[in-house]
N, C-alpha and C positions, 0 to 999 in steps of 0.2 A: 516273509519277514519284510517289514518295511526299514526303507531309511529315512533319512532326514537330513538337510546341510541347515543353515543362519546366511543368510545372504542381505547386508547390510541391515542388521537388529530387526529381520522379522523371519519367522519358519518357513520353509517353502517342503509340503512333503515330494519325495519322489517313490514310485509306488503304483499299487492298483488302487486302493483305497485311502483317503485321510483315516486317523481315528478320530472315534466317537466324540472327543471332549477338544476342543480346541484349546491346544496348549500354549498361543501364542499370546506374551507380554499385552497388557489392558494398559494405555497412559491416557491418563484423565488431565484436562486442561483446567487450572482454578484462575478465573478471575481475578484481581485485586482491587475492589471498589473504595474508595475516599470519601470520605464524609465530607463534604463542604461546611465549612467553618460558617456560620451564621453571621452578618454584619451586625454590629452594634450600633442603635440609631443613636444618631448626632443631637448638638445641642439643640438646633430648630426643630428640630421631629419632635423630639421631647415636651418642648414647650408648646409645640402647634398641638401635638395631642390630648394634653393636659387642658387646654384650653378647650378646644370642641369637644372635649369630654365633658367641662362644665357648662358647655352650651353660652359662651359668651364668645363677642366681636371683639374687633381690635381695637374700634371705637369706645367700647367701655374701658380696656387696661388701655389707651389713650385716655380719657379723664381720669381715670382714679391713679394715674404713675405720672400723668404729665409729659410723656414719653410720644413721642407723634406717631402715628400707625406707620408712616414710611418705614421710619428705623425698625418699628419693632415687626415688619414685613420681612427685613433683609435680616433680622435676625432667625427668622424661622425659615429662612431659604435659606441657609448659612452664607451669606454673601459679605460675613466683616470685613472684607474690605472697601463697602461703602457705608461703614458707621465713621463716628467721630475718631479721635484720637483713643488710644486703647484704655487709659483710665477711665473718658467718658463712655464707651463701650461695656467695661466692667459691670461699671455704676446698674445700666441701663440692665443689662443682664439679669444682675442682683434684683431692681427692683422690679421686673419682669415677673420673676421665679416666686419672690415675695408674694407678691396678689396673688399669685396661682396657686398659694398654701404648699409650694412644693420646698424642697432641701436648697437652700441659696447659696450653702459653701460647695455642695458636690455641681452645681451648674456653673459656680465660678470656675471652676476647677476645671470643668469640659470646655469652657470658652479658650482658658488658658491653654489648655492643650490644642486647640483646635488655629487660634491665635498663629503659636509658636508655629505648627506647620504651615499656614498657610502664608508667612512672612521668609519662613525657610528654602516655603517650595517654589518661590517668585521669579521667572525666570529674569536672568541678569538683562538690561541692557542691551539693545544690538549696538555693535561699535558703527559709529559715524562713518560711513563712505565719505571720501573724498575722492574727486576726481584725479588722475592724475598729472600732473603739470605737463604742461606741452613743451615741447621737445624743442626746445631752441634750432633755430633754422641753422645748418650747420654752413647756408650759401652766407660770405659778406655781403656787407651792406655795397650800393654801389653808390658812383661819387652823387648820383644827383639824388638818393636818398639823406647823404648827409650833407647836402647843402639845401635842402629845405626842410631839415630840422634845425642849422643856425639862423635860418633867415627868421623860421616862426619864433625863436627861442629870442632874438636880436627885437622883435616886433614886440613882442610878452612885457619886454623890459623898456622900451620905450613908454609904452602906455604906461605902467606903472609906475616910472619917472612923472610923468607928466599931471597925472593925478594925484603925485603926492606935494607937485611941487604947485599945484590949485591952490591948495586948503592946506596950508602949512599951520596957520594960527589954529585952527579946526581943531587938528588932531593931536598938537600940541597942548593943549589945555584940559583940564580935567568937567567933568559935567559939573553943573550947578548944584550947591547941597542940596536943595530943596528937589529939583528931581531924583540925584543919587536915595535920598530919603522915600522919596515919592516909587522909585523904583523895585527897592531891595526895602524889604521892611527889617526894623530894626531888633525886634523879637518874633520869631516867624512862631505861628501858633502851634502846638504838642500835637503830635499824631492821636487822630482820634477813632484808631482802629484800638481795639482790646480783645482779650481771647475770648471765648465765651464764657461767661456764669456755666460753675461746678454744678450736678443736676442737684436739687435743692431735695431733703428727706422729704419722706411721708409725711402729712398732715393730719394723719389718720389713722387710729389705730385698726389694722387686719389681725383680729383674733379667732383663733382655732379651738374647737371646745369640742377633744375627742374622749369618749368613754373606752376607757385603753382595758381596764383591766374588771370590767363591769360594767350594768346597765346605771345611768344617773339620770336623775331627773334635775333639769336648768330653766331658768326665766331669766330673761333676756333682754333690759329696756335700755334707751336712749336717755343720757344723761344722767337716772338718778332714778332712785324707785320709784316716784310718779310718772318718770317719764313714756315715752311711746313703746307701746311692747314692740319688739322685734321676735324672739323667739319662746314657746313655751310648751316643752314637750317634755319624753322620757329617750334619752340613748340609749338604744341597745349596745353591748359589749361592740369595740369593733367600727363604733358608727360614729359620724364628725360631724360636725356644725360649722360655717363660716359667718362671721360675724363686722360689721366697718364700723365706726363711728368716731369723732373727735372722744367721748367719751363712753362707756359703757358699762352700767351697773346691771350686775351678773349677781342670781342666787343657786348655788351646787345643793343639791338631796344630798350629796354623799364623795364630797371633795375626793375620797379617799384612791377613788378609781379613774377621776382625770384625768387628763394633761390636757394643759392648754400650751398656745404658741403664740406670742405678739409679734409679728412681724417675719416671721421667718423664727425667733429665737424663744427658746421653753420657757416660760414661767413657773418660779417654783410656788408649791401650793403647801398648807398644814395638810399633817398624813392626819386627818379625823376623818372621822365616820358622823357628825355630826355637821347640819347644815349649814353653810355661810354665807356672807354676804360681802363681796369686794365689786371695786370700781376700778376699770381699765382704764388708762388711755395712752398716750404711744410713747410714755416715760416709762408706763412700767403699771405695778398692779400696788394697790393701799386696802386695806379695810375698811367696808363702807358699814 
């Protein structure tokens, strides 16, 4: 007959032989793995992508926004704090987001958030060193330190005596008008610093011509039905058009399954299913 003791939570037999099945305790170790939370790309990601997505430079949304590629660099590195003031930053933003056919109030929104922290997280000021004042010599003065500071003190005031007692009429008398005139002008000119000009709107309408909810077919000219075609195809369901022009006469197959966007903002269309013909331009949309 065998025995058995537990010597600190594991078997130990004592005996001629163990038995056949190993009766001692199995503890399995479980890892606990975290999932890393995914970053959420920032306002410049967004907009740098959206752009090389459409395969254009900075120098083009530099002409068509008016916006200089400097700024609209620092804005896709997120460096706001070397834009303008945060309303012209805004502005810049918005019309950024605008030519890029993307959503201009959720990019306002990311700037804003983005703004707020980064004016939060600035760190304060270092406080000004100042050295600290030297320590007054605690030995006195001895007598022949303070008899050549009466003597140079006694000398100061001689000279000064004697040069004022030169030119007494001099300095007595006031300047002559015609220099006091000549000197100090009498209405000094307006400062002609000013802030800078607010960034000035579009000139041009940016219209979006998606087939949202079906295929359409659109024709697309400059100015006016005679004018230059720009675009003349069929949408598939799903599929967009971007479109510029001060003016733009547009004809819908089938208004019904549109939406269009002037600027960033929807345009409302007739729900027909019958052909039309309207003219854009960056007030808004008329029947042409």
């Amino acid at each position: 007959m065998h025995e058995r003791v537990v010597i600190e939570g594991e078997w130990e037999w004592i005996g001629a032989d163990p038995p056949a099945v190993d009766e001692r305790p199995v503890i399995e170790d479980a890892d606990v793995v975290s999932a890393e939370t995914a970053r959420a790309p920032t306002l410049g990601e967004l907009l740098r992508a959206e752009r090389e997505r459409q395969g254009l430079g900075l120098d083009q949304i530099e002409a068509a926004t008016r916006i200089r590629a400097a700024q609209l660099r620092a804005i896709e590195d997120d460096r706001l704090d070397a834009l303008p003031a945060e309303a012209y930053a805004r502005a810049f933003v918005r019309d950024y987001a605008d030519e890029l056919g993307m959503d201009a109030d959720a990019m306002v929104g990311l700037f804003n958030d983005q703004w707020s922290r980064t004016h939060l997280t600035d760190p304060e000021p270092a406080p000004i060193m100042r050295p600290p004042l030297a320590a007054a010599s605690a030995r006195p003065l001895g007598l022949v330190s303070v008899g050549l500071a009466l003597v140079l003190l006694l000398v100061s005031a001689a000279v000064f005596l004697t040069r004022a007692s030169d030119h007494p009429r001099r300095a007595a008398q006031p300047p002559p008008a015609s220099q006091a005139s000549s000197s100090t002008p009498a209405n000094p000119p307006p400062s002609t610093s000013t802030p800078p000009p607010p960034p000035t709107a579009p000139v041009v309408a940016r219209l979006t011509v998606t087939a949202a909810t079906g295929a359409c077919w659109i024709e697309a000219r400059r100015g006016s039905e005679s004018g230059q075609l720009l675009a003349e195809r069929t949408l598939a369901q799903g599929e967009a058009i971007r479109l510029r022009g001060q003016h733009i006469w547009l004809r819908l197959g089938d208004p019904a399954t549109v939406q269009l966007r002037l600027n960033g903002r929807p345009l409302a269309l007739a729900a027909t299913a019958d052909p039309i013909n309207v003219m854009v331009s960056r007030h808004g949309l008329r029947a042409a």
